[in-house]
Biopython code that builds the backbone (N, CA, C, O; Angstrom):
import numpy as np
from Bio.PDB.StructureBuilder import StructureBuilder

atoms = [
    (1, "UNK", "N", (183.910, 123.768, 139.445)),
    (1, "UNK", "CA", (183.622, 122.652, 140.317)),
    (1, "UNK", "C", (182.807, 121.584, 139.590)),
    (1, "UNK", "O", (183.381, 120.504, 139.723)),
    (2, "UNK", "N", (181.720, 121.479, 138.893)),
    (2, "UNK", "CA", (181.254, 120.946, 137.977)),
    (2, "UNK", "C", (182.233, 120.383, 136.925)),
    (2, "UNK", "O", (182.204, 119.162, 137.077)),
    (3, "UNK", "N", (182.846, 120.611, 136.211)),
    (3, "UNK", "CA", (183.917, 120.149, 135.211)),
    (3, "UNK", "C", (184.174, 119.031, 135.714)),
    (3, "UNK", "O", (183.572, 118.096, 135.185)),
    (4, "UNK", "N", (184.995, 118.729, 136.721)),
    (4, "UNK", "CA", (185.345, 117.132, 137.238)),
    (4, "UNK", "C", (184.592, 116.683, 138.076)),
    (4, "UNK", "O", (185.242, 116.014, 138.879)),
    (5, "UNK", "N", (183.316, 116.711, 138.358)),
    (5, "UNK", "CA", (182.379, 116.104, 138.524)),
    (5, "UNK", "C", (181.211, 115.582, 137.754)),
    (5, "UNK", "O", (180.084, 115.171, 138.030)),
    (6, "UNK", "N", (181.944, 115.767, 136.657)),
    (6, "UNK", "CA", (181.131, 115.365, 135.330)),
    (6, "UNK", "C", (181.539, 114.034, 135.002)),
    (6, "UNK", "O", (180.852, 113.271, 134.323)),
    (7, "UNK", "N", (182.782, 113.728, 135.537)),
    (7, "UNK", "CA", (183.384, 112.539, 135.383)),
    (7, "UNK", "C", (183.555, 111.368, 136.117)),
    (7, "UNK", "O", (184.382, 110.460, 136.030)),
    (8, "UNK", "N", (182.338, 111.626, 137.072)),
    (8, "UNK", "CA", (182.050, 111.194, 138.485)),
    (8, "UNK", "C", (180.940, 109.720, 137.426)),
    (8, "UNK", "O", (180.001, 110.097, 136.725)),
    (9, "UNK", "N", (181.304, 108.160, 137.529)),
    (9, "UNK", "CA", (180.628, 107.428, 136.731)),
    (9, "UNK", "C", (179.359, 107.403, 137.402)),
    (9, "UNK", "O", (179.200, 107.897, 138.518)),
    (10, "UNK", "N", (178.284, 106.731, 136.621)),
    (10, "UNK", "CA", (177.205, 106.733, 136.824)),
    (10, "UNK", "C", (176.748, 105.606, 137.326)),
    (10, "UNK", "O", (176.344, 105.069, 136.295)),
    (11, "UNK", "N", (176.502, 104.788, 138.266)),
    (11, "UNK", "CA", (176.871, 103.455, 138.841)),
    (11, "UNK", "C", (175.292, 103.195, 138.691)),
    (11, "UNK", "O", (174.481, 104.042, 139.064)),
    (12, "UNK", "N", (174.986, 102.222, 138.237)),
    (12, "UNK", "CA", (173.295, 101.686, 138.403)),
    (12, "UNK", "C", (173.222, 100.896, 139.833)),
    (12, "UNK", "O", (174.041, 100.024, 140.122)),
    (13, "UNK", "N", (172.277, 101.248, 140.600)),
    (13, "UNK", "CA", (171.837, 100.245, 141.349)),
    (13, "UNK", "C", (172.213, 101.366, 142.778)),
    (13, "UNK", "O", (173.136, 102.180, 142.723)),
    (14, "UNK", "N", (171.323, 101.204, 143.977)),
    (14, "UNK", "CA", (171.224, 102.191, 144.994)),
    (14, "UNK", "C", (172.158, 101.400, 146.202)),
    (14, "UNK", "O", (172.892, 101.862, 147.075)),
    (15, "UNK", "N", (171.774, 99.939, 145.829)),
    (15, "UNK", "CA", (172.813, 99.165, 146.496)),
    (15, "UNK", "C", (174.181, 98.847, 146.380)),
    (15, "UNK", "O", (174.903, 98.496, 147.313)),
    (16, "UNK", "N", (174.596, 99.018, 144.896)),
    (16, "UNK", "CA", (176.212, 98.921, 144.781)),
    (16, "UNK", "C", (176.594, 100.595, 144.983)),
    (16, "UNK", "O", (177.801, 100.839, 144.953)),
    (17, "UNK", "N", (175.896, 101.475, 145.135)),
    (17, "UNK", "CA", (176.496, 103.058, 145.693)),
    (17, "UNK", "C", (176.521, 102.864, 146.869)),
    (17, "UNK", "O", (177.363, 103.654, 147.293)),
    (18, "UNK", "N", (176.038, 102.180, 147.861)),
    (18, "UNK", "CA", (176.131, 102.446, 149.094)),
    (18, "UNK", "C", (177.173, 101.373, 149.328)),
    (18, "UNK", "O", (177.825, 101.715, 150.315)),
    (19, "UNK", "N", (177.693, 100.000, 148.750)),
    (19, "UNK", "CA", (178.633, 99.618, 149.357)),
    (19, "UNK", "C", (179.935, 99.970, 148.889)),
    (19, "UNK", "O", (180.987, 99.744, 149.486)),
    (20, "UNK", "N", (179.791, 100.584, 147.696)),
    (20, "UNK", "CA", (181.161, 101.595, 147.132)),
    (20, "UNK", "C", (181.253, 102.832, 147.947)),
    (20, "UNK", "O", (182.390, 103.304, 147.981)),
    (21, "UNK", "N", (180.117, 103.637, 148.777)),
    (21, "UNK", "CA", (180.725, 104.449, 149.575)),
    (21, "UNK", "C", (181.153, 103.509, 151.094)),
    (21, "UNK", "O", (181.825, 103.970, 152.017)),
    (22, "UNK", "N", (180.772, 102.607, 151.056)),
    (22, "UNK", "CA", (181.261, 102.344, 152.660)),
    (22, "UNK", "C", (182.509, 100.895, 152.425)),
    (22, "UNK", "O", (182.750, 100.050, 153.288)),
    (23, "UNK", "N", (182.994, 100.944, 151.350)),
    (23, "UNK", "CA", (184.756, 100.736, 150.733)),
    (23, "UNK", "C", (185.304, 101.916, 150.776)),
    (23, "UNK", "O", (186.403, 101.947, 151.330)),
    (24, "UNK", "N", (184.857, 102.984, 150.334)),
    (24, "UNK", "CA", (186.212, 104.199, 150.385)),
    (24, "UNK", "C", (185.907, 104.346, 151.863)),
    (24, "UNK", "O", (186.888, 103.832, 152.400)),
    (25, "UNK", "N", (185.102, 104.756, 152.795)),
    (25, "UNK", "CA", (185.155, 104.599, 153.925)),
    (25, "UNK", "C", (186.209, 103.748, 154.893)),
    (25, "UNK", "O", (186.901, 103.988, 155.883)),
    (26, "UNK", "N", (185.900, 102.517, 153.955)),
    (26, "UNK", "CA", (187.048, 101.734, 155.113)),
    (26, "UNK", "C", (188.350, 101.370, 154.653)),
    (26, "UNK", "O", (189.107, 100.851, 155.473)),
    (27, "UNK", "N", (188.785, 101.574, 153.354)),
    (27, "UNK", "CA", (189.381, 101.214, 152.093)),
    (27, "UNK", "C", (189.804, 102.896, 151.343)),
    (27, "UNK", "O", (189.933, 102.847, 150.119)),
    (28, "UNK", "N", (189.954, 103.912, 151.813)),
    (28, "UNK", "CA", (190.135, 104.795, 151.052)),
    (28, "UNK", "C", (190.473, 104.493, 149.592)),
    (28, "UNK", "O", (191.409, 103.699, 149.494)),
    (29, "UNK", "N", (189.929, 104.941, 148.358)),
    (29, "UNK", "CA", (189.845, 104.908, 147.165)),
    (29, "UNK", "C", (189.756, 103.584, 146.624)),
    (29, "UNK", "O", (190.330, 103.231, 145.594)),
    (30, "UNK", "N", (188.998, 102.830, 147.364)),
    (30, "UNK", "CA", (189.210, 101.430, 146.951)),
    (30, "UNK", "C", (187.813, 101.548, 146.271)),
    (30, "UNK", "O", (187.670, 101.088, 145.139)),
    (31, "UNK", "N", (186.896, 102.080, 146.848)),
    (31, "UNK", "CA", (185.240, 102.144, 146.338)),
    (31, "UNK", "C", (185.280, 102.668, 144.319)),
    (31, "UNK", "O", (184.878, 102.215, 143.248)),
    (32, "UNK", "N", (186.123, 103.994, 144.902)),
    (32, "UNK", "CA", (186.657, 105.079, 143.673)),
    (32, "UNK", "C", (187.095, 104.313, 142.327)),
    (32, "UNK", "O", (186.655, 104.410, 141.182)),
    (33, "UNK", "N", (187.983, 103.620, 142.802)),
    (33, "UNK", "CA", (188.685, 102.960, 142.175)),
    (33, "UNK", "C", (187.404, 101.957, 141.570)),
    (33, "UNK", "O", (187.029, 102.396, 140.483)),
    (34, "UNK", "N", (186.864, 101.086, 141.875)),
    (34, "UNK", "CA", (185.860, 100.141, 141.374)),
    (34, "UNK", "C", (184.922, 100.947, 140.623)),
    (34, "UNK", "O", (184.687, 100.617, 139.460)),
    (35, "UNK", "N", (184.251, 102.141, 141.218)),
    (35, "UNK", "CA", (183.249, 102.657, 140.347)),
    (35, "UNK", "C", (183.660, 102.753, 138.955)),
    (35, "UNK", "O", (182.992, 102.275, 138.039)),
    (36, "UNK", "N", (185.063, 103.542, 138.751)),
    (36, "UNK", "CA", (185.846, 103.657, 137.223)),
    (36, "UNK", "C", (185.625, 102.320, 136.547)),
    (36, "UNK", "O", (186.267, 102.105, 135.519)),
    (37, "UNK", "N", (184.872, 101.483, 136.959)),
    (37, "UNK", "CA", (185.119, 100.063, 135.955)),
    (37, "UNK", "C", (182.853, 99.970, 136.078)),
    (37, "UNK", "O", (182.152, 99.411, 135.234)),
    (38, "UNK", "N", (182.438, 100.545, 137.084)),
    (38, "UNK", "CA", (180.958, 99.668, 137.065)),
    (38, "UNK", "C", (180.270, 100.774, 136.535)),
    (38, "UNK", "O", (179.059, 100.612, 136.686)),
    (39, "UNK", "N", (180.619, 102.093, 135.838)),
    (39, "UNK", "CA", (179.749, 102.871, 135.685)),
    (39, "UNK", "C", (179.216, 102.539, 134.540)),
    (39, "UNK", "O", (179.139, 101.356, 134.207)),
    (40, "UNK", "N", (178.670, 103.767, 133.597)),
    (40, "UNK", "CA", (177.727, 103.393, 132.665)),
    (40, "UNK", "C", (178.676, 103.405, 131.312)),
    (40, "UNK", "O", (178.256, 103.271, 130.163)),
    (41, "UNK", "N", (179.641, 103.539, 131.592)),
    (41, "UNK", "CA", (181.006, 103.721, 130.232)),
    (41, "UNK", "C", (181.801, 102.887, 130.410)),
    (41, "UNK", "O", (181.643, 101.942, 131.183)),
    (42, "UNK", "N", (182.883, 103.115, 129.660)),
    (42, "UNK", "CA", (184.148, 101.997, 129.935)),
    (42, "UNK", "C", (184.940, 102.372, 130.847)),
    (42, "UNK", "O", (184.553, 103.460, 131.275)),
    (43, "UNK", "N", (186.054, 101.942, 131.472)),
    (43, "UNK", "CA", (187.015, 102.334, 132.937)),
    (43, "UNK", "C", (186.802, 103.945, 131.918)),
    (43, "UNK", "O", (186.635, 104.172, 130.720)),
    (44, "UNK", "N", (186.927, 104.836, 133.216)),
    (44, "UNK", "CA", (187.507, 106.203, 133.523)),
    (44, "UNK", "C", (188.817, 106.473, 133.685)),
    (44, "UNK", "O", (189.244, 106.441, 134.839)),
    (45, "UNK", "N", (189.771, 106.807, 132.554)),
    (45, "UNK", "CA", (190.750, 106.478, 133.139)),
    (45, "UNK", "C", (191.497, 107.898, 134.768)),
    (45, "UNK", "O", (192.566, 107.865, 135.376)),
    (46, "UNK", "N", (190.501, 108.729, 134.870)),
    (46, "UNK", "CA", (190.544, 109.732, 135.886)),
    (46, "UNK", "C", (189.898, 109.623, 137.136)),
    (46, "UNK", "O", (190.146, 110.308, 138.128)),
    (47, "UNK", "N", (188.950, 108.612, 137.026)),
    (47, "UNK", "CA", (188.596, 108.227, 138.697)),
    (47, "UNK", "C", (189.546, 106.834, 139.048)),
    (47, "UNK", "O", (189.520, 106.236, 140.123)),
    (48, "UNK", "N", (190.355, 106.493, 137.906)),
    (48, "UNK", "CA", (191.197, 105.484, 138.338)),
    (48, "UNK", "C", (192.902, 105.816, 138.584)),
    (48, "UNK", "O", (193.831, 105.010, 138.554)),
    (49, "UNK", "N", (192.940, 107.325, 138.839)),
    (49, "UNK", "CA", (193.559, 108.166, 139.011)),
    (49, "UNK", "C", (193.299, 108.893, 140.514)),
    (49, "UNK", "O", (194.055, 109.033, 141.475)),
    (50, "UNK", "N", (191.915, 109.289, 140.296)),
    (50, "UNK", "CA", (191.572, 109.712, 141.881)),
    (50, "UNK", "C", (191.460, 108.573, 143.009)),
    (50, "UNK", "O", (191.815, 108.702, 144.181)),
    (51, "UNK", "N", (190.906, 107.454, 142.430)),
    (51, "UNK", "CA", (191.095, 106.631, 143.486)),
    (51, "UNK", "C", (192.480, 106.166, 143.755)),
    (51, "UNK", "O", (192.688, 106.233, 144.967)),
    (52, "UNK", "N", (193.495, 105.727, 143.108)),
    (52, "UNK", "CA", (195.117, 105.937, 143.573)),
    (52, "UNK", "C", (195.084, 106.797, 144.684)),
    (52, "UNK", "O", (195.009, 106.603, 145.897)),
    (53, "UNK", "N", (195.178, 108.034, 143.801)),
    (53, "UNK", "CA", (195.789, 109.353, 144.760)),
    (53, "UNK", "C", (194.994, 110.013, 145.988)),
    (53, "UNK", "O", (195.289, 111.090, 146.505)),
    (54, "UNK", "N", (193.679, 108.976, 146.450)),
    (54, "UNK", "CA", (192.975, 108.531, 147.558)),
    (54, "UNK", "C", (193.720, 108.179, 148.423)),
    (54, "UNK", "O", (194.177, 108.740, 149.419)),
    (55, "UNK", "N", (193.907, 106.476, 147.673)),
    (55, "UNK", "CA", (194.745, 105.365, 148.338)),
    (55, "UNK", "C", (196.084, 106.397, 149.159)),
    (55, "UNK", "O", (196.246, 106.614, 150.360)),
    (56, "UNK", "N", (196.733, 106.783, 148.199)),
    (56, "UNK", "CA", (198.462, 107.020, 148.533)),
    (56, "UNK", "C", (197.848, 108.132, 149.769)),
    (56, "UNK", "O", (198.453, 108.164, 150.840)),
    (57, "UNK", "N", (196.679, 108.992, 149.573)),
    (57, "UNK", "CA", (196.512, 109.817, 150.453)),
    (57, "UNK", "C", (196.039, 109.447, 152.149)),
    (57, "UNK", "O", (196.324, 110.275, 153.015)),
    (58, "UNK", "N", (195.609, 108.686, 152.371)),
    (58, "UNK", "CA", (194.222, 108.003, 152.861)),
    (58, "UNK", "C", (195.238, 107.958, 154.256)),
    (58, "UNK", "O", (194.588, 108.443, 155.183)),
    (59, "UNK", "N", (196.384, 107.611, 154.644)),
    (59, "UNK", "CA", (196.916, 107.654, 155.550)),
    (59, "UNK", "C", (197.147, 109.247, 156.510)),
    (59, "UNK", "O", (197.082, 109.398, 157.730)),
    (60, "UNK", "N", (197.436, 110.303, 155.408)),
    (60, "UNK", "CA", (197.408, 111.362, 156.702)),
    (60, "UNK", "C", (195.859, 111.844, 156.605)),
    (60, "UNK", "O", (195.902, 113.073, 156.553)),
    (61, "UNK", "N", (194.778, 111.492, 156.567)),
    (61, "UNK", "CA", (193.226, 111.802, 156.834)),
    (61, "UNK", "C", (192.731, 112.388, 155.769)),
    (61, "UNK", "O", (191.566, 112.293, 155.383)),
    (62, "UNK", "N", (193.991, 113.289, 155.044)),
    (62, "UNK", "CA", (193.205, 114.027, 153.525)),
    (62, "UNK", "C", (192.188, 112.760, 152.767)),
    (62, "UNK", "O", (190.973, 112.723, 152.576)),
    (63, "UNK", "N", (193.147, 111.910, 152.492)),
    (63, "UNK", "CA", (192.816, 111.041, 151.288)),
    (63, "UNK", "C", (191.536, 110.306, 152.054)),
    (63, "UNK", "O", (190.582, 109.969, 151.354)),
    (64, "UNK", "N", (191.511, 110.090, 153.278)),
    (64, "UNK", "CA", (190.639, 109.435, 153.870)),
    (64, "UNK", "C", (189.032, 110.319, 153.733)),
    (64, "UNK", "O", (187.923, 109.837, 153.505)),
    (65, "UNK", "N", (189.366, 111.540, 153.933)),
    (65, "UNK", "CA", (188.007, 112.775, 153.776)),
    (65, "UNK", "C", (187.599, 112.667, 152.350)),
    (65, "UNK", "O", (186.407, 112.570, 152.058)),
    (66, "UNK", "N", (188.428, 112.678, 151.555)),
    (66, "UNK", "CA", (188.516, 112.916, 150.184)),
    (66, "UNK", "C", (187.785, 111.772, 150.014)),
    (66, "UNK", "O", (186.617, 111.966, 149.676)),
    (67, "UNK", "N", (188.153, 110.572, 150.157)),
    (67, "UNK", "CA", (187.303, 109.232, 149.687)),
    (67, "UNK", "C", (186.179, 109.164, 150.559)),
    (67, "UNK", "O", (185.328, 108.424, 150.065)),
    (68, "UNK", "N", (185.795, 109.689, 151.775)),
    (68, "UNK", "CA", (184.372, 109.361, 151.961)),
    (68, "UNK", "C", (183.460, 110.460, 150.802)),
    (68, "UNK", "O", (182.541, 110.018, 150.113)),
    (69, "UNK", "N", (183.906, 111.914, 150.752)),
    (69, "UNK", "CA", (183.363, 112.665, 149.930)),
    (69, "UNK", "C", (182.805, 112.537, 148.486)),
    (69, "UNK", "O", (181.726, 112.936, 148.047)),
    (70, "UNK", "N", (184.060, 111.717, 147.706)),
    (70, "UNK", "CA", (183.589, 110.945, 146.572)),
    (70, "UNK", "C", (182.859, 109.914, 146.796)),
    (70, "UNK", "O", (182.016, 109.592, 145.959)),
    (71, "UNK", "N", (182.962, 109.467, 147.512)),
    (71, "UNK", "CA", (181.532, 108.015, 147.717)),
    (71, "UNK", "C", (180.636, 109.079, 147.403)),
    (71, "UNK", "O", (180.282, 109.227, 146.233)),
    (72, "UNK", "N", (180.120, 110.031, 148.530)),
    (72, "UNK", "CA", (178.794, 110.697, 148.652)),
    (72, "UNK", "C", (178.530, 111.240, 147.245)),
    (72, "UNK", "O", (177.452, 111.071, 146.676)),
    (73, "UNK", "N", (179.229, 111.685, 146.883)),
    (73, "UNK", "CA", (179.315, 112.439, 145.664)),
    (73, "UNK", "C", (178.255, 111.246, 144.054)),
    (73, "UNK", "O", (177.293, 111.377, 143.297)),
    (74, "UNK", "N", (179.415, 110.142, 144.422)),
    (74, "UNK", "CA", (178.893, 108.769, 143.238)),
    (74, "UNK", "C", (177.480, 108.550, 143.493)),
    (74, "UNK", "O", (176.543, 108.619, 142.698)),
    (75, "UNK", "N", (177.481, 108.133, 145.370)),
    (75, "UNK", "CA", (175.773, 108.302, 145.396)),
    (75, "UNK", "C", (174.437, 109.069, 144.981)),
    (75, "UNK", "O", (173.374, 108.708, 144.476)),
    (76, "UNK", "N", (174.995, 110.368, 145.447)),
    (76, "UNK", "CA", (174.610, 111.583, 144.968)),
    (76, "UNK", "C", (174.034, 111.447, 143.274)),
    (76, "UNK", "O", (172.837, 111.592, 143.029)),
    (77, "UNK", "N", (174.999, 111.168, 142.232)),
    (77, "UNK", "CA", (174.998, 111.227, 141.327)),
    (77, "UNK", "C", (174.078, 110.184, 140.706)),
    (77, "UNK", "O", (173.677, 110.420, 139.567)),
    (78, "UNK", "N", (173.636, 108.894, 141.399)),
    (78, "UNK", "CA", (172.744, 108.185, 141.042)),
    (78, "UNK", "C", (171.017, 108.268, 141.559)),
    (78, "UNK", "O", (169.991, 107.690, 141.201)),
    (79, "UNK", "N", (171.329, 109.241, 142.513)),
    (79, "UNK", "CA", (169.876, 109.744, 143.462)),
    (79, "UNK", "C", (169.136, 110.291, 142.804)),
    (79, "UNK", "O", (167.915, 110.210, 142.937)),
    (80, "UNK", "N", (169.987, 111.265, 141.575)),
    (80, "UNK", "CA", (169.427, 111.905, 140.080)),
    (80, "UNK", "C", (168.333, 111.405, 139.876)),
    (80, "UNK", "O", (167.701, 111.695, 138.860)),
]
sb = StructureBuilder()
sb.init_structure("model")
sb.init_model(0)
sb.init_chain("A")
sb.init_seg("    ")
for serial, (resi, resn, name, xyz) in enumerate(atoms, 1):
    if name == "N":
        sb.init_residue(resn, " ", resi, " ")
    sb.init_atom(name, np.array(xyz, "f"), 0.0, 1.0, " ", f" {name:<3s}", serial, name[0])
structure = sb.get_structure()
């Protein structure tokens, strides 16, 4: 479980985590998708992968759970 959450970017700022979780919120993988470009590296090319397969999901509720979870998760990861 750790392994691909290692790849979870590291977003600076307490305020761009909270409006990247409340884009995948309303936007499934749309938040996801942006973090892969604002973290502390260059694009991810695997959260720009998960946020897609958010998106494509986001209609039957998976992808929709899935993208609020990774928000929490990105936040999470900057609360460090």
């Amino acid at each position: 479980c750790e392994g691909w959450q290692k790849e979870i970017p590291e977003v600076k700022g307490e305020m761009i985590c909270i409006v990247l979780w409340i884009l995948n919120l309303f936007a499934p993988g749309f938040g996801t998708f942006l973090s892969s470009c604002l973290g502390d590296k260059d694009c991810i090319s695997s959260q720009i992968i998960v946020g897609i397969l958010q998106w494509l999901t986001g209609f039957c509720i998976i992808g929709w759970i899935w993208s609020i979870w990774w928000g929490a998760l990105i936040y999470k990861k900057h609360s460090k």
